[in-house]
N, C-alpha and C positions, 0 to 999 in steps of 0.2 A: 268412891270405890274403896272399896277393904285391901286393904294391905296385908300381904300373904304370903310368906317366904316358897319361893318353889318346891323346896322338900318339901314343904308344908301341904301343901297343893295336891302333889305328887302321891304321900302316904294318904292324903283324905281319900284322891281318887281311887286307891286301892282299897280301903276301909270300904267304901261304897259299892265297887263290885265285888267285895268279897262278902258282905253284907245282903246283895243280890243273889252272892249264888247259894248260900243260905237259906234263899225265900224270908230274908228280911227286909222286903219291899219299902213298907215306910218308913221304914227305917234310915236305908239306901236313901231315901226320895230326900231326906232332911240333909242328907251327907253333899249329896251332888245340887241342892240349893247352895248349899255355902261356896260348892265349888262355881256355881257360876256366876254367884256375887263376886268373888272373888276374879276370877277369870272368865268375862262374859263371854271373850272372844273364843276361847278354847273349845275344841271338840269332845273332849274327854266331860265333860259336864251336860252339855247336849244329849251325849250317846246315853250316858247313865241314867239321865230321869226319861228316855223316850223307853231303856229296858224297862225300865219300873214298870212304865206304862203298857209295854209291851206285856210285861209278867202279871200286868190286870185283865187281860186281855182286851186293851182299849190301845189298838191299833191306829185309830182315828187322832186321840193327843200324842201319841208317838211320831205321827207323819210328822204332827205339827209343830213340833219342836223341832224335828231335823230339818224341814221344811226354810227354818227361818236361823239354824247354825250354817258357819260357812260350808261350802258344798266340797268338802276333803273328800276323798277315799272312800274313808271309815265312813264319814256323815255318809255317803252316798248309797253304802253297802247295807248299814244298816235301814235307811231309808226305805232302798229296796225291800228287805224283808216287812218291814212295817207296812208298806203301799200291797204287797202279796196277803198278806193277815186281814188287811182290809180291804181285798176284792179287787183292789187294781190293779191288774197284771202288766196293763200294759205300762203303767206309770212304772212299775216292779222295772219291767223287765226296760226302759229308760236310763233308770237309775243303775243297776245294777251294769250295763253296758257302760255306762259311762266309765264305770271302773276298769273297765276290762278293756275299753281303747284309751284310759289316758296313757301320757309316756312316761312317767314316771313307774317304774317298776314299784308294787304295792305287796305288802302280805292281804292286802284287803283284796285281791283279784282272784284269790284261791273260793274265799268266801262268796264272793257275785259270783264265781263259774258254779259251784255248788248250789247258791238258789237258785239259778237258773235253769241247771239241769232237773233238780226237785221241783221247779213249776212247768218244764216239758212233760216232766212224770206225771202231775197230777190231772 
C-alpha cells in the first residue's frame, strides 16, 4: 500500500471532484485511482470513479464499484442513483431506503428522499 499523509488524501479527493465538476472526467478518474491505491477502504474513492462513470453514462461500472465499496450512507445513496440510471428501480429504490432507515442521522438521507421522489415522478 502507498503511504499518504491524510491532508494528502483529503486535497486529492477535492482536486477529483472539483476536476468532475469541470467535466474533467479523466482526468478526475486518474486522481481518485491514486486515492484508492492509497486508501482502498475509504468511500470518497469509490464514490468518485463510480461519478466518472456515472458522467460517461455507464451506469452499469458505476453499480459496480459501489457495489463492491463498504455499504456507507454515501455508498448507498449514490448507488442508488447508479441502479435508477441503469433501469433498476427496484435495486434504486433498496438502496436508497436503506439510507432513509439507518439510525444514524445522514446528510445522505436528504439525497435517497429526493431520488426517490424523482423515480415516483418518473
Amino acid at each position: 500500500m502507498i503511504e499518504v499523509a491524510g491532508e494528502d488524501v483529503r486535497t486529492r479527493v477535492d482536486v477529483g471532484f472539483i476536476a468532475l465538476s469541470a467535466g474533467m472526467v479523466d482526468q478526475a478518474a486518474g486522481v481518485f485511482d491514486g486515492v484508492v491505491a492509497a486508501r482502498p477502504d475509504a468511500e470518497a474513492g469509490a464514490i468518485g470513479r463510480a461519478l466518472g462513470h456515472l458522467a460517461k453514462g455507464d451506469a452499469e461500472a458505476a453499480g459496480g464499484i459501489l457495489r463492491a465499496a463498504p455499504p456507507t450512507d454515501a455508498v448507498q445513496s449514490f448507488l442508488g442513483l447508479a441502479y435508477a440510471r441503469w433501469g433498476m428501480k427496484a435495486e434504486a429504490r433498496e438502496a436508497l431506503t436503506s439510507v432513509l432507515e439507518s439510525p444514524i442521522a445522514s446528510p445522505h438521507a436528504e439525497l435517497a428522499r429526493m431520488l426517490l421522489v424523482d423515480m415516483d415522478g418518473a
